[in-house]
N, C-alpha and C positions, 0 to 999 in steps of 0.2 A: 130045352136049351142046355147049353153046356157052361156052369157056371167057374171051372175052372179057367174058361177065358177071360170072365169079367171081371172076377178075382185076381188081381194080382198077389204073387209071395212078396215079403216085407223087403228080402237081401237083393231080389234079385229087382224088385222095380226103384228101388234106393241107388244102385247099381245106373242102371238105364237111364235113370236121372241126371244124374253125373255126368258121366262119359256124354262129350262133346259130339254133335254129328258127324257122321264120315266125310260132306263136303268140309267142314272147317276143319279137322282135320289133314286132311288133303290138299286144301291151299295154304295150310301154314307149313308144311311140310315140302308144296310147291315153292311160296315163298324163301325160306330159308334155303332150297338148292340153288335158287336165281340170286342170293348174296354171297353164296359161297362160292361160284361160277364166277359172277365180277368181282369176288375178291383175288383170285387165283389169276384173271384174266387180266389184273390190275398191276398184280404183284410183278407178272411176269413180263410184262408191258414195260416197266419202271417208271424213273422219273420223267416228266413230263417237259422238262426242260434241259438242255446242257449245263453241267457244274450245280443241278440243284443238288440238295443233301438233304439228308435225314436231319431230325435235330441231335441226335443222340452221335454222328459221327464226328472226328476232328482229325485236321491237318498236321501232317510235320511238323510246321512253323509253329506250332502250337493254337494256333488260331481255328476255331469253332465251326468257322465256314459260312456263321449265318451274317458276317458284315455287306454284303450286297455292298460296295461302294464304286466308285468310277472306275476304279479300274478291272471290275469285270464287265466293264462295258467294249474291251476293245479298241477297233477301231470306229466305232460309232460315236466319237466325240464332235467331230470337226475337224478342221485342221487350221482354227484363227486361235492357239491357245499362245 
C-alpha cells in the first residue's frame, strides 16, 4: 500500500480544511452577481413613482421634498371643496 496517501502533510491538509467547497463558493459568488444585476437594473429603472425623491435631494423653494401633502395630489381631490 501506498502510505503516502493516507498520510496527510500538516500545511496542506490544514489548508483543505479551510477553503470552503467549490459549490458554496460558486453560489455565493452566483449570488452576489444576482444583487449586483438588480441593483444596476434598479438604479437605472429609477424612481418608482412620479415627483418621488431621494431623501438626501432638495427644492429651490427650499423645501426638502419629503412633505407629501394635498397639493401633490392634483386633481384628485374632488371638486365639492
Amino acid at each position: 500500500m501506498d502510505e503516502s496517501r493516507q498520510i496527510s502533510s500538516g500545511a496542506g491538509a490544514v489548508l483543505r480544511k479551510l477553503v470552503p467547497p467549490p459549490a458554496l463558493c460558486g453560489f455565493l459568488l452566483l449570488l452576489a452577481l444576482v444583487f449586483v444585476v438588480s441593483y444596476a437594473v434598479g438604479a437605472a429603472a429609477g424612481p418608482v413613482a412620479p415627483g418621488m425623491h431621494g431623501t438626501g435631494t432638495s427644492r429651490e423653494d427650499g423645501d426638502s421634498g419629503g412633505g407629501g401633502g394635498t397639493d401633490d395630489m392634483g386633481d384628485m381631490h374632488g371638486g365639492d371643496h
